[in-house]
TIVO-2410 file (N, C-alpha, C; in nm, 3 decimals):
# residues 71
REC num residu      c1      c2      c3 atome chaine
REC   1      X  15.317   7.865  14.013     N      A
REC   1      X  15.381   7.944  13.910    CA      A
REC   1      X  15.483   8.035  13.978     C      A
REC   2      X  15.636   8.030  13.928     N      A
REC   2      X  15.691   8.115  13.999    CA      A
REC   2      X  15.665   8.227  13.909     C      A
REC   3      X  15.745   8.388  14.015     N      A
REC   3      X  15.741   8.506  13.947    CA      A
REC   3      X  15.810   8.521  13.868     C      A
REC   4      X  15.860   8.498  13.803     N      A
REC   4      X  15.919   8.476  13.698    CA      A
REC   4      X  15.811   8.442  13.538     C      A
REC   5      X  15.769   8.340  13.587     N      A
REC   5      X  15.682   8.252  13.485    CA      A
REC   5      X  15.552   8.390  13.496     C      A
REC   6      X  15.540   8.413  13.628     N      A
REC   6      X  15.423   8.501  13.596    CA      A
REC   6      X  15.441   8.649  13.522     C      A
REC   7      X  15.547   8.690  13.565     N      A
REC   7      X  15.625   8.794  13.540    CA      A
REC   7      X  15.559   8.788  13.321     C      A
REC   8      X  15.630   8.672  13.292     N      A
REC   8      X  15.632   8.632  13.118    CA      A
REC   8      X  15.469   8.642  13.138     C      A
REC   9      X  15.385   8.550  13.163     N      A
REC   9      X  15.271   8.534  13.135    CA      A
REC   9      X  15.200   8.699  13.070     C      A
REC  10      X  15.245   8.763  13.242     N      A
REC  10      X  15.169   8.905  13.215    CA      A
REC  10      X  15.214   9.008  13.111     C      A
REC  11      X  15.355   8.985  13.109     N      A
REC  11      X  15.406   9.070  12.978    CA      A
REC  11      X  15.326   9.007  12.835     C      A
REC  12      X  15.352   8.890  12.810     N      A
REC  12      X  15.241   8.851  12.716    CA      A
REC  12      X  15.129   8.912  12.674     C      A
REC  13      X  15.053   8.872  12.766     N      A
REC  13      X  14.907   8.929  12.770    CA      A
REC  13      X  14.923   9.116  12.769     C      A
REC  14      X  14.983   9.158  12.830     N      A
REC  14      X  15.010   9.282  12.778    CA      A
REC  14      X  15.044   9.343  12.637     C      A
REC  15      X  15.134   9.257  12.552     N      A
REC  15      X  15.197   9.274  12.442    CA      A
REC  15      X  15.071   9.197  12.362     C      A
REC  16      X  14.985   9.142  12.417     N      A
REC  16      X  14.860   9.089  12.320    CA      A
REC  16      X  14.769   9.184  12.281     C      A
REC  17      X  14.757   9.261  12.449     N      A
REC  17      X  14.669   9.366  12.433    CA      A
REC  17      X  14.720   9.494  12.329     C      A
REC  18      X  14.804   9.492  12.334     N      A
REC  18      X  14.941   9.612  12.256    CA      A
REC  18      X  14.850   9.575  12.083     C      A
REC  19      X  14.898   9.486  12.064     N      A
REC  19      X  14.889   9.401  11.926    CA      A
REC  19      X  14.740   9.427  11.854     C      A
REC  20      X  14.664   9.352  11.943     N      A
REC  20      X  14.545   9.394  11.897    CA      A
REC  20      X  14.463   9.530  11.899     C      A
REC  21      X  14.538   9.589  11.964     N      A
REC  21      X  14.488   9.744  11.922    CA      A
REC  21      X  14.536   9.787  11.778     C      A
REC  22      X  14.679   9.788  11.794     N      A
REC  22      X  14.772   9.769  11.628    CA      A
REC  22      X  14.704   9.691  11.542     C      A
REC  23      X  14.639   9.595  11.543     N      A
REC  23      X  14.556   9.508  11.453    CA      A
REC  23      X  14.404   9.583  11.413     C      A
REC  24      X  14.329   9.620  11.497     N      A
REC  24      X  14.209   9.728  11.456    CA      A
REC  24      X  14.275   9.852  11.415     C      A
REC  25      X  14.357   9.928  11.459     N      A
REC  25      X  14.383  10.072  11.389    CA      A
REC  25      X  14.425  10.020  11.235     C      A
REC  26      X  14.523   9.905  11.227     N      A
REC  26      X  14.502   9.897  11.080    CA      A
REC  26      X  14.451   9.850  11.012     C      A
REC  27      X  14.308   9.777  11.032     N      A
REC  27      X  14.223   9.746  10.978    CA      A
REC  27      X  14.132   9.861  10.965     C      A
REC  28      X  14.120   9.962  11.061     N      A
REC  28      X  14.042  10.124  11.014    CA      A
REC  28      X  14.123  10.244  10.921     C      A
REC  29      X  14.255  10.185  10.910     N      A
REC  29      X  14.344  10.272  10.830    CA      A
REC  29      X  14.329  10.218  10.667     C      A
REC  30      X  14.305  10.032  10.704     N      A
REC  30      X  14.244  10.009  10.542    CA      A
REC  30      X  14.148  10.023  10.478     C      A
REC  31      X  14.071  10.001  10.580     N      A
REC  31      X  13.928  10.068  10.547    CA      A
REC  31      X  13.940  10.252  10.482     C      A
REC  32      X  14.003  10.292  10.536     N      A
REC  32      X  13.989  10.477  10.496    CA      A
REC  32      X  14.072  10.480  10.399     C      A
REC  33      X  14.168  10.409  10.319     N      A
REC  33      X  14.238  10.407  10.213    CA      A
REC  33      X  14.207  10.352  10.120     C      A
REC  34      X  14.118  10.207  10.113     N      A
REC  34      X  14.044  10.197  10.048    CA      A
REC  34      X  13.884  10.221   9.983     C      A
REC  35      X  13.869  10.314  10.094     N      A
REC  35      X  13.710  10.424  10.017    CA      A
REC  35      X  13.744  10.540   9.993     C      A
REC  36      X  13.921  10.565   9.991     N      A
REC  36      X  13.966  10.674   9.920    CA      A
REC  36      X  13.990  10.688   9.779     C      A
REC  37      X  13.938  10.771   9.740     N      A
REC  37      X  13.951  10.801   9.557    CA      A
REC  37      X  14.077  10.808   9.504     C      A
REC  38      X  14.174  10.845   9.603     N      A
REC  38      X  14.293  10.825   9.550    CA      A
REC  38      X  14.367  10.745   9.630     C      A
REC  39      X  14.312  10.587   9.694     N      A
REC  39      X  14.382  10.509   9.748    CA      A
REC  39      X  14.491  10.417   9.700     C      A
REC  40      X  14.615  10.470   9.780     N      A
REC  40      X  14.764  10.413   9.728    CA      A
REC  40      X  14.761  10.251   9.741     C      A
REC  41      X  14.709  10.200   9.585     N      A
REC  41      X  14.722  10.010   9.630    CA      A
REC  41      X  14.873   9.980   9.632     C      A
REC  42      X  14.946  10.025   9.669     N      A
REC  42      X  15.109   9.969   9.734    CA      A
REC  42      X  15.077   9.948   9.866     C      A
REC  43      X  15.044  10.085   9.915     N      A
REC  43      X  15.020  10.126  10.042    CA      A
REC  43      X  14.893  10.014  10.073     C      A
REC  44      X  14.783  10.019  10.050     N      A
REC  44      X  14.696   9.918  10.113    CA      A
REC  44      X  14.776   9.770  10.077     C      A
REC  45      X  14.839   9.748   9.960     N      A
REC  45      X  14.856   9.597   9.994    CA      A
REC  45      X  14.998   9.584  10.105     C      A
REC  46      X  15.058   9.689  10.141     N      A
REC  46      X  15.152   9.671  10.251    CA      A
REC  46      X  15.032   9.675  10.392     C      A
REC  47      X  14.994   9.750  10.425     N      A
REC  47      X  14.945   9.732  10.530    CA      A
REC  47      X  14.858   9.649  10.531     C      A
REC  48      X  14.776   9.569  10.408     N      A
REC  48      X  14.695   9.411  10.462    CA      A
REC  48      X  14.862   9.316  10.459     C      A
REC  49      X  14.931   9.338  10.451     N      A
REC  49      X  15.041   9.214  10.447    CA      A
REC  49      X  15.065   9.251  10.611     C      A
REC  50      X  15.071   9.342  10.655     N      A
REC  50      X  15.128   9.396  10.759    CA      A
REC  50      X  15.005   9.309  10.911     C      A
REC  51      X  14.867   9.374  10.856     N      A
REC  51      X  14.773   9.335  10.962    CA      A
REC  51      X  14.815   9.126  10.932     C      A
REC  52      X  14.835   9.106  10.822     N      A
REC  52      X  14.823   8.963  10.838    CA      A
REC  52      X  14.938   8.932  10.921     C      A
REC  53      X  15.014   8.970  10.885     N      A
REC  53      X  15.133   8.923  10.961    CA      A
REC  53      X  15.136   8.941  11.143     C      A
REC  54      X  15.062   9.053  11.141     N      A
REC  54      X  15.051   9.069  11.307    CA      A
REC  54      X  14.914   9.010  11.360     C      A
REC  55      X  14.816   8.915  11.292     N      A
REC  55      X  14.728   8.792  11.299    CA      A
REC  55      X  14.824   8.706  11.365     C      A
REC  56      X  14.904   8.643  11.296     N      A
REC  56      X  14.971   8.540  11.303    CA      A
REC  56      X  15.039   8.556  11.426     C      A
REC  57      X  15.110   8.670  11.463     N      A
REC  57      X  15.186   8.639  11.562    CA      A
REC  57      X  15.092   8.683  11.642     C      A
REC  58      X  14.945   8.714  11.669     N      A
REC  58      X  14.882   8.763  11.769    CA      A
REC  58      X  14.812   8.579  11.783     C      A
REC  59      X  14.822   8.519  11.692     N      A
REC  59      X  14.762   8.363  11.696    CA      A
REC  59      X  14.859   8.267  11.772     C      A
REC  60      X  15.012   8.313  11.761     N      A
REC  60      X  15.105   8.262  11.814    CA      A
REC  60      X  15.116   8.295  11.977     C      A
REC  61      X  15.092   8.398  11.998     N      A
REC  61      X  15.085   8.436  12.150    CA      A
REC  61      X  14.976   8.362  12.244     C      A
REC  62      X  14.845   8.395  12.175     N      A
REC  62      X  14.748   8.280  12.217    CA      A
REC  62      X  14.753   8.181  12.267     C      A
REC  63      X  14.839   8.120  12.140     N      A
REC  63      X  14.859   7.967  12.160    CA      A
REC  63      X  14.988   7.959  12.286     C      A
REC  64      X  15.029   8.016  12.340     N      A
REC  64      X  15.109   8.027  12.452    CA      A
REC  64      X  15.091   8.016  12.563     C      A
REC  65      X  14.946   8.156  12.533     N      A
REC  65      X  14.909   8.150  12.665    CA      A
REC  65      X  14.797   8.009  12.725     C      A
REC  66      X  14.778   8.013  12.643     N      A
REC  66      X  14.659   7.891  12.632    CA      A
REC  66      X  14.657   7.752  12.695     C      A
REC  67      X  14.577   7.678  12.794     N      A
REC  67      X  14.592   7.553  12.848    CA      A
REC  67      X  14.646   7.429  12.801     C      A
REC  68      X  14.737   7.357  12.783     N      A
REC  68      X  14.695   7.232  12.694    CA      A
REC  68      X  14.568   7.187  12.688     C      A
REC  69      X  14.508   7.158  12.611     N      A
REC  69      X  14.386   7.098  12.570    CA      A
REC  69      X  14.369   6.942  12.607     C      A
REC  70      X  14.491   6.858  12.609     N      A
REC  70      X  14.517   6.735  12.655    CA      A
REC  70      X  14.525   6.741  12.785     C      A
REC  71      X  14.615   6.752  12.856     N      A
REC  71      X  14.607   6.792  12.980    CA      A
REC  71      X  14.480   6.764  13.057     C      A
***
């Protein structure tokens, strides 16, 4: 692997780790807005559109880093 390639790899995995922190804080931010009595459903259905969307690209990175399976 040149440094280069490794260089990407590790930024990856860094920006994965980034992500999935961003992915639990807003899954505890939906959680506290929705056992709020006056929880804003704009606001919760933006931020579940939001956590889904950063699923996907946290599923996309994965699949990057990930072995071929064939191979």
């Amino acid at each position: 692997m040149t440094d280069k390639a490794f260089d990407e790899v590790t930024s990856l995995r860094l920006r994965l780790d980034e992500m999935r922190l961003e992915h639990r804080d807003l899954d505890d931010a939906i959680v506290t807005l929705a056992a709020s009595p006056t929880g804003d459903e704009l606001m919760l259905r933006r931020l579940k559109k939001r956590k889904l969307a950063l699923k996907d690209r946290i599923i996309a990175i994965e699949h990057m880093l990930s072995p071929d399976e064939r191979a």
